[in-house]
N, C-alpha and C positions, 0 to 999 in steps of 0.2 A: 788254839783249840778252845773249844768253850767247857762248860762246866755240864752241861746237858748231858744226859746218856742218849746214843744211837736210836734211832727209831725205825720204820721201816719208810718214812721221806728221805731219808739220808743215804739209803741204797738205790742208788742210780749208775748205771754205766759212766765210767769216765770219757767215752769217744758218741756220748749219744749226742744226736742234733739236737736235742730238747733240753731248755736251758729252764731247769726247775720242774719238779711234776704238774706242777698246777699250767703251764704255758705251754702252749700249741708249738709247735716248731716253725722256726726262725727263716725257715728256706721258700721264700718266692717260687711258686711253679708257675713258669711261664705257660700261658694261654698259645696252642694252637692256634696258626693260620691257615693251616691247611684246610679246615671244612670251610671258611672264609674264599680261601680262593676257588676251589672246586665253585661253589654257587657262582661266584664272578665269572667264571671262564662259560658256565650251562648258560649263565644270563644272554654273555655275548654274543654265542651262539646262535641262541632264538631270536637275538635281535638282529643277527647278518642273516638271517633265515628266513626271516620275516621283511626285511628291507630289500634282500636284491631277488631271493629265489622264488618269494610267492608272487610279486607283482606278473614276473613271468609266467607263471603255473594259470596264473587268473586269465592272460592276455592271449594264451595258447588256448584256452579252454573258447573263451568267445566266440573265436570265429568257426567252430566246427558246428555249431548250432546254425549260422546259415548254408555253411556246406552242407549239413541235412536236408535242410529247407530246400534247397538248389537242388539235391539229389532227383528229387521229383519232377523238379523240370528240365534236365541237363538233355532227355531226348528233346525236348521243344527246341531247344536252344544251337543241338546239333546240329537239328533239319534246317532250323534257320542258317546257319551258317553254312549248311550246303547250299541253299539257293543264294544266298546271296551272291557270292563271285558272280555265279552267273547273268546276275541284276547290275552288279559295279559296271561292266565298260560299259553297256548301253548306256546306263545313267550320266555316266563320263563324255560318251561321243553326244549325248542330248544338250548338256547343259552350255551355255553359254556367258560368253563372263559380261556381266553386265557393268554399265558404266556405274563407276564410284558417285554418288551426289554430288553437288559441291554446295556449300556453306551459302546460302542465301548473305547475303551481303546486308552491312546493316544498312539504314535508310539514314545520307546523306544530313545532318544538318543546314539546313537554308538561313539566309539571314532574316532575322524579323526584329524590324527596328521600332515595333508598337513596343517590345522587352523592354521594362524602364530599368536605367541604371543608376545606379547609387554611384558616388564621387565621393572620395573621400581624401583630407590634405595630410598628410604624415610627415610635412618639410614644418613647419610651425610659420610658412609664407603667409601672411593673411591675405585674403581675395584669391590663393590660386586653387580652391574648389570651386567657386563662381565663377573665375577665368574659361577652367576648361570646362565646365560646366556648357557655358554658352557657346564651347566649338562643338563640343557633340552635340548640342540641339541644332546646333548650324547645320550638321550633315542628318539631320530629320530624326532624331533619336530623342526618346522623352526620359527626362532626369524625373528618377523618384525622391532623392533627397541630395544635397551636397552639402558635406561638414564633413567638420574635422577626425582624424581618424582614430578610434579609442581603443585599438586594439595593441598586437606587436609591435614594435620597429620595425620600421622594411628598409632593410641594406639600398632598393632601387624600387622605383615602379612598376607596379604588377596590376595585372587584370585577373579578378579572380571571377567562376563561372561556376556554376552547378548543372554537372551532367554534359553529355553528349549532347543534347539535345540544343544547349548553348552556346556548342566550342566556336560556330560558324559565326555565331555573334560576337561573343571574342578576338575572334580573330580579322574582323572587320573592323572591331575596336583598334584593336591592337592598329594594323596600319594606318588608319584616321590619327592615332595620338601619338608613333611612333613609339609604342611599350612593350617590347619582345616578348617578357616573359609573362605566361600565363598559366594560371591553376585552376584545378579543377578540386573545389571544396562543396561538400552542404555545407560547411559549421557556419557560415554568416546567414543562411536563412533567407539569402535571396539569388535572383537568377544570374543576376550582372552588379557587380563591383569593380572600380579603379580606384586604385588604392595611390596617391602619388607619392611619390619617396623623393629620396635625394635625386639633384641634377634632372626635373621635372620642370 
């Protein structure tokens, strides 16, 4: 005990929460969720409300604006539909079925051997772009250029040709030089090329 006399700080309840006069009490009050959740729950709401029931509310509402608009012509529309049946079989027993078109056919490729063709060697043979060079001018065909070939490797020999308009020529090539396969490119920039490959 001390040597002090009692004052009126020293009278305090012995079971009080407040630990000294001058100190607040010691006890945490927890904070309410409940006005937290209420708001969360109103939120939901107007957002499932807003999300599935008004799109509807809006899409029901539209179309009654041209059912008004129709209202005013719906006798037109009646009378027409009563003459009409009466117009159908005639129209039926008149009409007659007409022949379907057919597809105009395209126009034939011809051979035209004024088409100069390029010759090109892809074996690394020297002389065999000049060789066949001089057999197709033999069957009346005029060489634009023969040399060697600067492009891909070719697996075999091929005749390459630009457009429909050339396939006839190609394939005139083709059995002149015995070279089956043939393609149809622009990327070389010209109308006729023979490109010789392996076993040529």
């Amino acid at each position: 005990m001390s040597n002090y006399p009692r004052d009126e700080f020293d009278a305090i309840e012995e079971n009080s929460a407040r630990h000294g006069v001058h100190r607040a009490s010691m006890e945490i009050r927890g904070r309410s969720l409940v006005p937290l959740m209420i708001v969360g729950v109103v939120a939901l709401c107007i957002g499932v409300l807003a999300f599935f029931i008004m799109p509807k509310m809006l899409n029901n509402s539209t179309p009654d604006q041209p059912a008004v608009v129709n209202s005013s012509t719906a006798p037109a529309t009646t009378a027409a539909a009563t003459v009409a049946p009466t117009q159908a079989p005639t129209e039926a027993a008149e009409v007659t079925p007409s022949p379907t078109p057919t597809p105009s056919p395209t126009p034939a490729s011809v051979v035209d051997k004024s088409v100069p063709v390029a010759i090109f060697n892809a074996t690394g043979v020297s002389g065999l772009a000049s060789r066949y060079s001089s057999l197709v001018m033999a069957q009346g065909w005029s060489v634009s250029q023969s040399a060697n070939w600067a492009g891909q490797p070719q697996p075999a020999s091929v005749i390459f040709y630009n457009g429909i308009a050339q396939k006839a020529n190609a394939e005139s090539l083709s059995t002149t030089l015995n070279i089956p396969t043939l393609v149809d490119t622009a990327e070389l920039g010209i109308p006729l090329a023979v490109v010789l490959g392996p076993g040529a």
